[in-house]
N, C-alpha and C positions, 0 to 999 in steps of 0.2 A: 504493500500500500504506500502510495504517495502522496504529501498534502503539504500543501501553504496558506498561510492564513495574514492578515494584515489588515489595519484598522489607520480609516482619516479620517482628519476632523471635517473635510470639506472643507466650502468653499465662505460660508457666512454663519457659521456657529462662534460663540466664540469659547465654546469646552468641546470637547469628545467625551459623551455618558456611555461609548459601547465599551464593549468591554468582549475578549473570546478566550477559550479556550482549546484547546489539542493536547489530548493526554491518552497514555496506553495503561492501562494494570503488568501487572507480570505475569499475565496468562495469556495476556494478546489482545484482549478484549480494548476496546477502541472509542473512545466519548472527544465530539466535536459540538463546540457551546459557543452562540452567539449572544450578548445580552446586551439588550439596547435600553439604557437608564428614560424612563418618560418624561418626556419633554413637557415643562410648562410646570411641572412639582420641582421642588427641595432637594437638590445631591441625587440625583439620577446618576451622575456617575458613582457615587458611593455605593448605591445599591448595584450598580451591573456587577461594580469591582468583587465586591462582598458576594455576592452568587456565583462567580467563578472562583475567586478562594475555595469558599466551601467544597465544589465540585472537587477539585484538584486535590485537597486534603482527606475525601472520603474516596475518590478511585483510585489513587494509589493503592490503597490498603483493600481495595476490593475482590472480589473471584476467590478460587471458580465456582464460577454461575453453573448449576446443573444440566439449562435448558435456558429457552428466551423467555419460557414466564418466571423465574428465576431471575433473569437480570431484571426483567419489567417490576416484579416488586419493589426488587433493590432501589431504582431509579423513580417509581411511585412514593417507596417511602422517604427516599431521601430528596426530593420535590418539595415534600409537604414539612421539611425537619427545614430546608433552605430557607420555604419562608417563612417559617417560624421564627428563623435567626435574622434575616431580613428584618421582617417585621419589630422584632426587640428592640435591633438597631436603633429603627425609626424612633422608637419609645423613650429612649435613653436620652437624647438632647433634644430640644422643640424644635431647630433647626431642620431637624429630619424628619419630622415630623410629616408623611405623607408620601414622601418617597418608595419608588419602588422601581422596575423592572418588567421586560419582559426576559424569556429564557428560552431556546427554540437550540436543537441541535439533533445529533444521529446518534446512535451505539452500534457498533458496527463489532460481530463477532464470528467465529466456527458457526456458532448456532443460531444465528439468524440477527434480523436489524431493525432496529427501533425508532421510530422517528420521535422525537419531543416537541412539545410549543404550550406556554402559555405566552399569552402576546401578540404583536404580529410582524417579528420573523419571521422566516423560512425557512425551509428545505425544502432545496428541488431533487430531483434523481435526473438522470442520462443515462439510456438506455437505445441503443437502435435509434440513433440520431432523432429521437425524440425526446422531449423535457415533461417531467411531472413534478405538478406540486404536491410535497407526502404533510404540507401541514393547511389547517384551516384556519386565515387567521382570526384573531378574536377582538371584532369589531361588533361596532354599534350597527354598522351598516349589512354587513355581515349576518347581523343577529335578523334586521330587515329583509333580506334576501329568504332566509332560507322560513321565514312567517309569512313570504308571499307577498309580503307589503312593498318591496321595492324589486326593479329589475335591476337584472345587473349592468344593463346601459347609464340607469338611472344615476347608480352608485359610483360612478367615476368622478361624476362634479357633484358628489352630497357635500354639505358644509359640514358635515361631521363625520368623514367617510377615515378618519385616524383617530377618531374618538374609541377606546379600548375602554371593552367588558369586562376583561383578568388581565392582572399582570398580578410579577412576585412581589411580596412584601408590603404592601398597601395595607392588608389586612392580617388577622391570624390566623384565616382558612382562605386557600384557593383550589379553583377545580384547575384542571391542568388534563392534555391531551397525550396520551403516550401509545401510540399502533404499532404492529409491527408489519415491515412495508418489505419491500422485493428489494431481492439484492438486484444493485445497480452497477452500473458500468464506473459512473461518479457521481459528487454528489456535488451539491453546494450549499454549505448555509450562511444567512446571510442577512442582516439588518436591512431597513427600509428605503433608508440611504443609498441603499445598490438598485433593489428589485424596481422604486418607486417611479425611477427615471428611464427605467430599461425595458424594453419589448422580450416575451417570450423567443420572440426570432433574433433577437440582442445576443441574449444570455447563450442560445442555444448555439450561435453562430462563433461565437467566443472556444465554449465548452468544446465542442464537438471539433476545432482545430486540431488536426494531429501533429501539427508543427511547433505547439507550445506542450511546453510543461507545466507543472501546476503553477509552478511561480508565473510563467508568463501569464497563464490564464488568469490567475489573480488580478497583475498588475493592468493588462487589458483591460478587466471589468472595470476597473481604479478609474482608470484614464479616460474611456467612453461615459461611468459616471460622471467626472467632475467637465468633462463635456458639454452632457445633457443641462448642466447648471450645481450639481454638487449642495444642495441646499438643504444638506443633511449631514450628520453625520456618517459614515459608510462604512462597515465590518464587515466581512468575508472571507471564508472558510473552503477552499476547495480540494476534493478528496477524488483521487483517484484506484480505484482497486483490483 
């Protein structure tokens, strides 16, 4: 497996709240974390920082998983422990008070692949020069769509179409999304900052280059964002397997 990861602040923020991680256990087992701190609350970047911490301190010491509902627990329970620590955070000074996260990434093993999201990062897969997205993300607009209330032509120009349902650490309980999805060729995960500015045929025409390697395709999607207008922060995680 091959992967590179890299995080800008863009082009008119004046912080970087994402935050990523790439990390292995010592059994092989594979966890890729994008976390984009919400924009418009308190230390958004504290909270991304802090949800990748956790991660990297609790897979280190993980496996072996016996199966994939085995990892899925693992990564169910330890979701719901993040924002519980998240959440403390917030509670400890008033400054923080409100703060939180999204969390979106893969698990990639022998026994099969996980996709993660509360928030609205992503994961895409590549597969047969085709792109999927293996997460849903967790909007207002979103939540509109799938109640029939709105179409999804509608939802492009909604004035609330980045207003989030769940993110981590806001509260002391969050629901949170974990599937497990096809193994793929590659993958990508990635903050809003990347996806927000980029076509399906963008991403895929990047990815699907047999002439780059992960770095190149990283820094490609970099460069064609900050292109597009860069009006975000941008994280991205690309996995080749």
């Amino acid at each position: 497996m091959e992967h590179y990861s890299l995080t800008d602040i863009g082009l008119y923020r004046q912080k970087n709240q994402d935050a990523y991680l790439t990390i292995a256990n010592n059994y092989g087992d594979f966890l890729a974390l994008v976390c984009d701190g919400i924009g418009g609350a308190p230390y958004g970047e504290v909270a991304s920082r802090e949800a990748v911490n956790y991660f990297e301190r609790i897979f280190k010491k993980s496996g072996p998983f016996n199966d994939i509902e085995d990892a899925k627990s693992f990564l169910s329970y330890h979701l719901q422990r993040c924002n519980e620590y998240v959440f403390d955070l917030s509670q400890d000074k008033d400054e923080y008070n409100g703060m939180g996260t999204t969390i979106t990434g893969i698990f990639v093993s022998q026994t099969g692949n996980l996709s993660i999201n509360i928030g609205d990062s992503r994961v895409y897969g590549f597969l047969d020069n085709k792109i999927f997205s293996l997460t849903i993300d967790d909007t207002y607009v979103n939540q509109l769509i799938r109640n029939g209330e709105l179409s999804y032509e509608e939802s492009l120009n909604h004035p609330k179409k980045h207003y989030l349902i769940r993110a981590l650490g806001v509260y002391d309980y969050t629901d949170f999304d974990i599937h497990k999805v096809r193994k793929m060729e590659q993958y990508l995960v990635c903050s809003d900052g990347l996806y927000g500015g980029l076509s399906d045929d963008e991403l895929l025409d990047i990815m699907n280059n047999n002439e780059y390697d992960c770095q190149n395709k990283a820094n490609k999607l970099l460069e064609l964002a900050l292109l597009k207008g860069g009006y975000d922060n941008i994280s991205l995680i690309v996995i080749k397997c």
